[in-house]
N, C-alpha and C positions, 0 to 999 in steps of 0.2 A: 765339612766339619770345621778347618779353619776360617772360615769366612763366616758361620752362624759364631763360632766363638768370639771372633775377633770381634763382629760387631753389638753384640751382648758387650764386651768388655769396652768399648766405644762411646758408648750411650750411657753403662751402668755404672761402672766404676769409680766413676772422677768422684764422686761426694765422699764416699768411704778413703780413696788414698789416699787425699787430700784434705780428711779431719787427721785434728792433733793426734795422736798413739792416747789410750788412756793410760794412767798410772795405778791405779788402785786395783788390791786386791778382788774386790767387788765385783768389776768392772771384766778384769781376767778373766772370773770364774765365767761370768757371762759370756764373754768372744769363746772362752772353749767348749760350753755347755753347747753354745749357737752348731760351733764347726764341728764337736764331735762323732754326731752320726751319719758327718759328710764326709769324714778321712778318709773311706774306702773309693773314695770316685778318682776316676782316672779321667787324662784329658777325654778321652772317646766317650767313659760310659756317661760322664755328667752332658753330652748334647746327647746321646741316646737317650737316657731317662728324662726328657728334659721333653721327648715327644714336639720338639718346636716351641716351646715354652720358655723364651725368653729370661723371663721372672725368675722361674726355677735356676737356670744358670747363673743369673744373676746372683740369688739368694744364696748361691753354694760358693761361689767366688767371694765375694762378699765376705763370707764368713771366715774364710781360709785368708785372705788377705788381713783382716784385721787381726786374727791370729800372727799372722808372719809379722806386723808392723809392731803388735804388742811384745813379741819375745825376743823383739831386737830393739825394743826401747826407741821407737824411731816418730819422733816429732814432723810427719812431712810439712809443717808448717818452716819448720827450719830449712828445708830445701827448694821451696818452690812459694815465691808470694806473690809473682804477677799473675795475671791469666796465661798470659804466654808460657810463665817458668812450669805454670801447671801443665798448661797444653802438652811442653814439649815433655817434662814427666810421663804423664799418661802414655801418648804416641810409644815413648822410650817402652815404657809397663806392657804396652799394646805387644810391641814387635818380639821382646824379649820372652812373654810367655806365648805367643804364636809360633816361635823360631823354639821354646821349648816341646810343644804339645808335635810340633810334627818333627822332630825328631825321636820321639820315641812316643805315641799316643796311647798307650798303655801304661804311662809312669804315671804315679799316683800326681793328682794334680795339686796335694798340697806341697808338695817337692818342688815341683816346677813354678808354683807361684811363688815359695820363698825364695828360689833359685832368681826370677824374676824381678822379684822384689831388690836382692841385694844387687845385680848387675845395675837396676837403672840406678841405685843409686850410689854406686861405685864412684862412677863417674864423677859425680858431683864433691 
């Protein structure tokens, strides 16, 4: 389970962490409309339902991510402008929700990607 998730979040992730946060109400309505009938997925059940399906994973990370970037107001253009500063973001994004999903894989995954979310960029 961690190794199909992590490499899902690998391959899929970088374009969405690494667009600007939108600002517009508009915009909101849309990232919550997106994530809302995914809230209930936990780390497990989203590669369960996911039957090997990539995409799927993809589209529900995705969605919960851009949520978590919108409701903390977070420009990742302000944190990360090389490839490298992105690379190492990402990797950081990688380990931080890996190191959450198998600590309790049962906790709702939009928890653990906000949780996620704010440690890689604590640091910065």
């Amino acid at each position: 389970m961690k190794a199909a998730l992590s490499s899902v979040l690998a391959l899929a992730l970088i374009p969405l962490f690494f667009s600007a946060s939108a600002r517009a109400d508009a915009e909101a309505e849309k990232y919550v409309d997106d994530a809302l009938p995914m809230m209930y997925h936990t780390c497990l059940s989203v590669v369960d339902e996911s039957n090997g399906d990539n995409a799927y994973v993809d589209k529900v990370v995705r969605a919960l991510v851009a949520v978590s970037l919108y409701n903390r107001e977070i420009d990742i253009s302000k944190f990360a402008k090389t490839d490298e500063d992105k690379s190492k973001l990402r990797d950081k994004f990688i380990a931080e929700l890996a190191e959450g999903c198998k600590d309790d894989n049962k906790a709702l995954l939009a928890g653990v990607i906000d949780d996620a979310v704010a440690e890689t960029l604590a640091a910065k």
